[in-house]
N, C-alpha and C positions, 0 to 999 in steps of 0.2 A: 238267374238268367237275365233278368232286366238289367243290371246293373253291366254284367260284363256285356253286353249289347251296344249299350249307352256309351259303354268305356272305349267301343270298339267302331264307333262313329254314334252321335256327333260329339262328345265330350273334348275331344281335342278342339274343336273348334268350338266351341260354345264359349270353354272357360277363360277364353282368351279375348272373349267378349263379356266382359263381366256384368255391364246393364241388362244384354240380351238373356244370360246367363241367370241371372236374380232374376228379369222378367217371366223366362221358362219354367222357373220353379214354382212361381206364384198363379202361371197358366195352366201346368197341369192338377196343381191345389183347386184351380178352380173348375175346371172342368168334372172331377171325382163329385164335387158337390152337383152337380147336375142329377147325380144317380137318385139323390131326392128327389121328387116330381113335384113339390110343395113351391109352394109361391115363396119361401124359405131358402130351397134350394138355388131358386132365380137369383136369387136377391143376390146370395154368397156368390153365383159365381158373376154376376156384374159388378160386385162391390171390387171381388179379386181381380177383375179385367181392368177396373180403374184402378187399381192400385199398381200392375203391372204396364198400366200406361201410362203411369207417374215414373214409371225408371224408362221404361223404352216406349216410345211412342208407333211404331208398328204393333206392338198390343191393340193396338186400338180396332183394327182389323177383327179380332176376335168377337164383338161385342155384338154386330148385326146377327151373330150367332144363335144367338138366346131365342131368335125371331124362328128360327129354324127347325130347331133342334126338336120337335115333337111329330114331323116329316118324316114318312116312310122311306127309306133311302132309294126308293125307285122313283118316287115322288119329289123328291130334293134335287136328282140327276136334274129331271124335265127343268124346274125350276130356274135352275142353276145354268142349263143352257140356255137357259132363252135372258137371262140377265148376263152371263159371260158372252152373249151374241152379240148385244146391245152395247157393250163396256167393248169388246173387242173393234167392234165399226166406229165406235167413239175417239179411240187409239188410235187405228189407221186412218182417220181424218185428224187428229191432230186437236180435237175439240176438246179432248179431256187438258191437254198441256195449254195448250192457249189457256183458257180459263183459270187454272192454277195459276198461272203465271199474272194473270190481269188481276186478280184478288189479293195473289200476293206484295203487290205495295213495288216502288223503283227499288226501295232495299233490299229486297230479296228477291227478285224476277232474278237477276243473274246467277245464282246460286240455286233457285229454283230449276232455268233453262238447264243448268248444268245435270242438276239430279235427274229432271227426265228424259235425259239422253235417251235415245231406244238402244237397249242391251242386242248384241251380237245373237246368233243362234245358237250359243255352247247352252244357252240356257236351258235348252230343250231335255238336252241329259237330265239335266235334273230334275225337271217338270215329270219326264215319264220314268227317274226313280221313282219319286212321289205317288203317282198315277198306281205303280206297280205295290206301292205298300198299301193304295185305299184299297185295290182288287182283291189284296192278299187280305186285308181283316175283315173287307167286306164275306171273301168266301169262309173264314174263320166263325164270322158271328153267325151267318148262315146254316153252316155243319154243326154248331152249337147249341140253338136255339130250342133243337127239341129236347135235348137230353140236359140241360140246365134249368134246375129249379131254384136257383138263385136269382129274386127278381133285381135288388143290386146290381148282380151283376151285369145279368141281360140289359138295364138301363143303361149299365159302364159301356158296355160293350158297343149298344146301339149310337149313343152318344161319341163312339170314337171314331165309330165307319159314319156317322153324319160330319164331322167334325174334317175328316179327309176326307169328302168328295164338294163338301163348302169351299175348302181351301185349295183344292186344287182345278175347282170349275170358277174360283171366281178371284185368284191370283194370279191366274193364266195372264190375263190382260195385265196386270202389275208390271209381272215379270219381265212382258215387252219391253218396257220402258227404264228398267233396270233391277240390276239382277243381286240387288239388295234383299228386293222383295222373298227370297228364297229362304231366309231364315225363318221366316214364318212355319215353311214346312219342319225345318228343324224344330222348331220349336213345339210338337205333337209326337216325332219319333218318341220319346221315353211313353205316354201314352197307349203308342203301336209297339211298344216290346211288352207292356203291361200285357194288356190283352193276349201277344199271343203264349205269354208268362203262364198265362190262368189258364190256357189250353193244353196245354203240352201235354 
């Protein structure tokens, strides 16, 4: 079920990004080690996140992660709003672009200003796809949680509805700015077909 899921968005687009593509593979590898709770399990999935930000550099995104990830997912919302409140007001005044741009040197400010163009509102489709897949495994691991004595997998599980409301409270403000930032969420769909794989 996972696989023809994957096959049936986003695999077409993935493979035709092939950094992004190699990145994804090595993001979900590391995520699964999370289901360790051991200082072991950290390790692997930061070692996998720098390995996956050695081929695509939006990996890197994933890594403030690790900080998170043991946050009750009603507890991560609160979080998560009040830093995506803060990143948001930062955007609409222009301080987050200003600054990248003054760090990044006369060589690259033009190619910089170019990248943070602020992206159109088409983006928003896709923002509340995203929104509507954390709801959906949030309410998955929820109806789960009593009748699975797989502690694995409860960690699997817990870890993916953290994992989608990280990404979509705190890529909001990304997205503004361009709508690059969107494969990121791709890059967790094959995760969210796992999950609802193991319910079915």
């Amino acid at each position: 079920v996972t696989i023809v899921l994957y096959f049936i968005f986003p695999f077409m687009t993935n493979v035709i990004q092939v950094r992004n593509f190699l990145a994804t593979s090595i993001i979900v590898f590391s995520v699964t080690r999370l289901a360790n709770r051991s200082v072991r399990g950290s390790a692997e999935y930061v070692l996998g996140i720098l390995i996956a930000t050695s081929i695509q550099y939006s990996s890197a995104f994933f890594l403030p992660y690790i900080l998170f990830r043991k946050c009750h997912p009603k507890r991560l919302v609160m979080i998560a709003l009040v830093i995506t409140t803060i990143l948001v007001a930062l955007t609409n005044g222009d301080m987050i672009k200003t600054s990248l741009i003054a760090v990044s040197g006369d060589a690259l400010s033009e190619k910089m200003a170019s990248f943070l163009t602020k992206a159109n509102w088409g983006f928003l489709l896709s923002w509340i796809k995203q929104l509507s897949f954390a709801l959906l495994v949030y309410y998955i691991s929820i109806r789960n949680r009593e009748s699975s004595k797989d502690k694995m997998l409860i960690a699997f599980d817990r870890n993916v509805v953290n994992l989608n409301i990280f990404l979509v409270m705190i890529c909001f403000p990304l997205v503004i700015y361009n709508a690059t930032f969107l494969r990121l969420f791709n890059n967790i769909l094959f995760l969210n077909y796992i999950m609802v794989d193991h319910h079915i």
